[in-house]
C-alpha positions in Angstrom: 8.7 -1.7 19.7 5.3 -0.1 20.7 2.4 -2.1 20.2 -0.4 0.0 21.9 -3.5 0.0 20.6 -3.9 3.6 21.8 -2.2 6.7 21.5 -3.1 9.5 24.2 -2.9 13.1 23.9 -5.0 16.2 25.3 -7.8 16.9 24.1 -8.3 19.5 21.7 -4.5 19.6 21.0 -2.8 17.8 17.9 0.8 15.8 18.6 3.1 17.9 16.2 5.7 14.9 15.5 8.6 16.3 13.4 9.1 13.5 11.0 12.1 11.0 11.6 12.3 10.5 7.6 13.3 14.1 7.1 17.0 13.1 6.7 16.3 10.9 4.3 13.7 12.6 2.4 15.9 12.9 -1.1 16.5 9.2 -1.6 13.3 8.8 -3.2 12.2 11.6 -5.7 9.0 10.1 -7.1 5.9 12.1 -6.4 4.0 11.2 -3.7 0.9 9.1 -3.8 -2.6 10.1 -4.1 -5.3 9.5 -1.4 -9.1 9.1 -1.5 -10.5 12.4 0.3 -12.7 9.8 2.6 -9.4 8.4 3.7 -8.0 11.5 4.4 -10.8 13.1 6.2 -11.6 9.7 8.6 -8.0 9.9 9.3 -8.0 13.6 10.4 -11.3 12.8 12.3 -9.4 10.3 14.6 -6.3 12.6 15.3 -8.5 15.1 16.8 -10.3 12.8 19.1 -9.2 12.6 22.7 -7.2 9.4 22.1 -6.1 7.7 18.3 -7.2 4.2 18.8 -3.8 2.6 16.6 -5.9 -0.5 15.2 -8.6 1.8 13.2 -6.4 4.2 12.4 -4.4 1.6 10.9 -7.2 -0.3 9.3 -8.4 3.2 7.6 -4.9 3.7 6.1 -4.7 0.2 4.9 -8.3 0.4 2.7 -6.5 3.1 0.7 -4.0 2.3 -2.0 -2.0 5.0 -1.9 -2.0 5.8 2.0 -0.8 2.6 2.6 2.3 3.1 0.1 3.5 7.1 1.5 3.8 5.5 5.1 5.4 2.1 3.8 7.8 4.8 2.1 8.2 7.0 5.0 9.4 3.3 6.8 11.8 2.7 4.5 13.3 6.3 4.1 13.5 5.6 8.4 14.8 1.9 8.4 16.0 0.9 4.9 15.9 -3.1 4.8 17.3 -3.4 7.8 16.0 -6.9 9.7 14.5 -5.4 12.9 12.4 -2.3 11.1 8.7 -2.6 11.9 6.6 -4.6 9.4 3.0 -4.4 10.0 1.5 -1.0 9.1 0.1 -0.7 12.8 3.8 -0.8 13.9 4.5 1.7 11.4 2.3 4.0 11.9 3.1 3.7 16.2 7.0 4.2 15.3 6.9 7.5 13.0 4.0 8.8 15.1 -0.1 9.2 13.2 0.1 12.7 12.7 3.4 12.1 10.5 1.6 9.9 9.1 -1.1 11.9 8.3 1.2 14.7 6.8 2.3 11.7 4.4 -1.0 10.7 3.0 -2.1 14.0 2.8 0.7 15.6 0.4 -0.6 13.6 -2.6 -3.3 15.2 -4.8 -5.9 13.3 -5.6 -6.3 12.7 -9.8 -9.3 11.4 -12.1 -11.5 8.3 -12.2 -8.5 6.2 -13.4 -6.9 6.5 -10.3 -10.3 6.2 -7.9 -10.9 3.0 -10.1 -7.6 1.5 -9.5 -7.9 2.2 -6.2 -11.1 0.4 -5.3 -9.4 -2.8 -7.6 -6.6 -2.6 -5.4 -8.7 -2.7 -2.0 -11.1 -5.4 -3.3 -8.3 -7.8 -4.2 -6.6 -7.2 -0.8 -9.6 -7.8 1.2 -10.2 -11.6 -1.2 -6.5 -12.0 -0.3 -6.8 -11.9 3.5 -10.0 -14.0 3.2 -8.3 -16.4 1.7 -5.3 -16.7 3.5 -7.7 -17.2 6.5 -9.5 -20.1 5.5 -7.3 -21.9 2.8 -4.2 -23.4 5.0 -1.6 -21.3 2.9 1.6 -21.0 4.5 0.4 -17.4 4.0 0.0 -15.0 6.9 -3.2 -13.3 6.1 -1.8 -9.5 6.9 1.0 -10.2 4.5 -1.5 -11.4 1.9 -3.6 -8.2 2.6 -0.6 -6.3 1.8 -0.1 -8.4 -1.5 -3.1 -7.7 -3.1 -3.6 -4.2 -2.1 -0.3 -3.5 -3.9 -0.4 -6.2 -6.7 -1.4 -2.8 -8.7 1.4 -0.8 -8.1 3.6 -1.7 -11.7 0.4 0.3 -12.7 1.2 3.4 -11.5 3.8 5.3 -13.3 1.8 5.1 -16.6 -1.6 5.9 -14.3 -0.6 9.1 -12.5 1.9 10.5 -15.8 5.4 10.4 -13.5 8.9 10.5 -15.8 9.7 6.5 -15.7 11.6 5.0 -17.9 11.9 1.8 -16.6 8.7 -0.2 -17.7 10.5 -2.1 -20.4 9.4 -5.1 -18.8 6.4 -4.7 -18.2 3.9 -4.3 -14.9 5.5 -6.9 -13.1 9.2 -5.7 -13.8 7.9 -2.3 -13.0 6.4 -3.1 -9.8 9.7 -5.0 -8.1 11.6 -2.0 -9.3 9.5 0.2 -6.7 9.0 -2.2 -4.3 13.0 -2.4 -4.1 13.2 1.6 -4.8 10.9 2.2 -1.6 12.4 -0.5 0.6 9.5 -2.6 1.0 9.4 -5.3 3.7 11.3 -8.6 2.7 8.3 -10.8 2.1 6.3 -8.2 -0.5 10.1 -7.8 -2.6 9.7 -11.6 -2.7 5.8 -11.3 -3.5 7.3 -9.2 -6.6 10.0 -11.0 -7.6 7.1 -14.4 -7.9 5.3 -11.9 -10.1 8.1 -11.3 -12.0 9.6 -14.7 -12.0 6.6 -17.3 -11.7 8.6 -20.0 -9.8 10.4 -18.2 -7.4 7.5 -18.3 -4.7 5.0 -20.3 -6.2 2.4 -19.8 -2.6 1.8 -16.2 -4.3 0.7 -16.9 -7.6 -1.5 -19.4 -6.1 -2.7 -17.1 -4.1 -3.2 -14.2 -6.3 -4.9 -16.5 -9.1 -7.2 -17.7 -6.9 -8.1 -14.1 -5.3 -8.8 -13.1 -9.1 -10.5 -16.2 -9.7 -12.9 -14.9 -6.7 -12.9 -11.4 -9.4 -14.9 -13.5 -11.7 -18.2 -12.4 -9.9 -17.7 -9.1 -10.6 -14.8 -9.6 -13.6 -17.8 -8.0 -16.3 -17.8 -4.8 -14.5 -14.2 -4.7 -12.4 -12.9 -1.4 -12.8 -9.4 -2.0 -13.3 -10.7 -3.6 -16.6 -12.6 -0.9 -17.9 -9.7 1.6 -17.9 -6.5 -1.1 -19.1 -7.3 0.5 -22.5 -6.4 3.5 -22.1 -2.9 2.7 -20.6 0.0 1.8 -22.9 0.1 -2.0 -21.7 -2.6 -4.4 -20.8 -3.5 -5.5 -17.2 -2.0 -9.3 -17.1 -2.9 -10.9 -13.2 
């Protein structure tokens, strides 16, 4: 597996990478994701530079909610659940090639303050999940932590962007292992899900995630995700 931190190419010329997914691009017919026009625009910025340094290219798709689900989605159209498919985003993104990775984030339309809200929740938690797992000694790798609380939100998301789902009778949690499982998430976020679901299963993740929303509390008055749980058809329970 590649582990470069830098992709060359000529100058001036952008690497047309014909998808590996493609074959597998009917196994998962929910719409794709939207993504912040900053995100998409810094990462179209770094594909046309000389060289695409993999790290920031990696940390830009990873501050955005829905970037970092359409390439984990484009992983598991390519590798399923198989044992030996790349797991950190920065392998990812090296494996299926940026500018495939590009054409994923950018497919998604971005829609209303509800979903720009969400979004920034989603980064903020992910960023007091990583600094937690980096100075608490949680038998927690702080990337994988990263990853949990960026996409703690996702149960959200039907009801948020309007798709056809009727599978929420159980709730956020429910919702969120089903799509976690639909898009073949790495092993250790379906088990991140199935804690969330099943409080017992994991117990080092609802730790975790308490604590990163007991971090919230300093901005809890004002957090967005708050402000716009009333107008969705269940209430936001962390």
């Amino acid at each position: 597996m590649l582990k470069t931190g830098v992709i060359e190419f000529p100058a001036g010329r952008c690497i047309l990478v014909e998808p590996k997914y493609a074959h597998g691009e009917n196994a998962d017919s929910l719409p794709d994701l939207p993504v912040l026009p900053e995100t998409l625009l810094a990462m179209e910025l770094q594909l046309q530079q000389s060289s695409t340094d993999l790290r920031a290219f990696s940390e830009t798709v990873l501050s955005d909610l829905g970037a970092t689900i359409q390439i984990l989605r484009m992983a598991g159209r390519e590798y399923g659940t198989a044992g030996d498919r790349p797991v950190r985003m920065e392998d990812c993104i090296c494996d299926l090639g940026p500018a495939a990775c590009f054409d994923a984030a950018v497919r998604g339309a971005m829609a209303g303050r509800t979903v720009a809200e969400i979004w920034r929740h989603a980064r903020e938690a992910a960023y007091n999940a990583r600094h937690l797992a980096e100075t608490i000694l949680w038998a927690i790798r702080p990337d994988h932590a990263y990853m949990a609380g960026m996409l703690h939100v996702i149960g959200l998301l039907p009801s948020a962007l309007g798709w056809d789902w009727n599978e929420d009778a159980g709730g956020h949690a429910h919702t969120a292992l089903k799509l976690a499982e639909r898009w073949a998430f790495p092993g250790y976020l379906r088990d991140f899900f199935c804690e969330m679901l099943m409080p017992g299963y994991n117990p080092q993740w609802s730790a975790l995630m308490a604590e990163v929303h007991r971090l919230a509390g300093s901005y809890a008055d004002h957090c967005p995700l708050l402000d716009v749980s009333a107008a969705l058809p269940y209430r936001i329970v962390h």
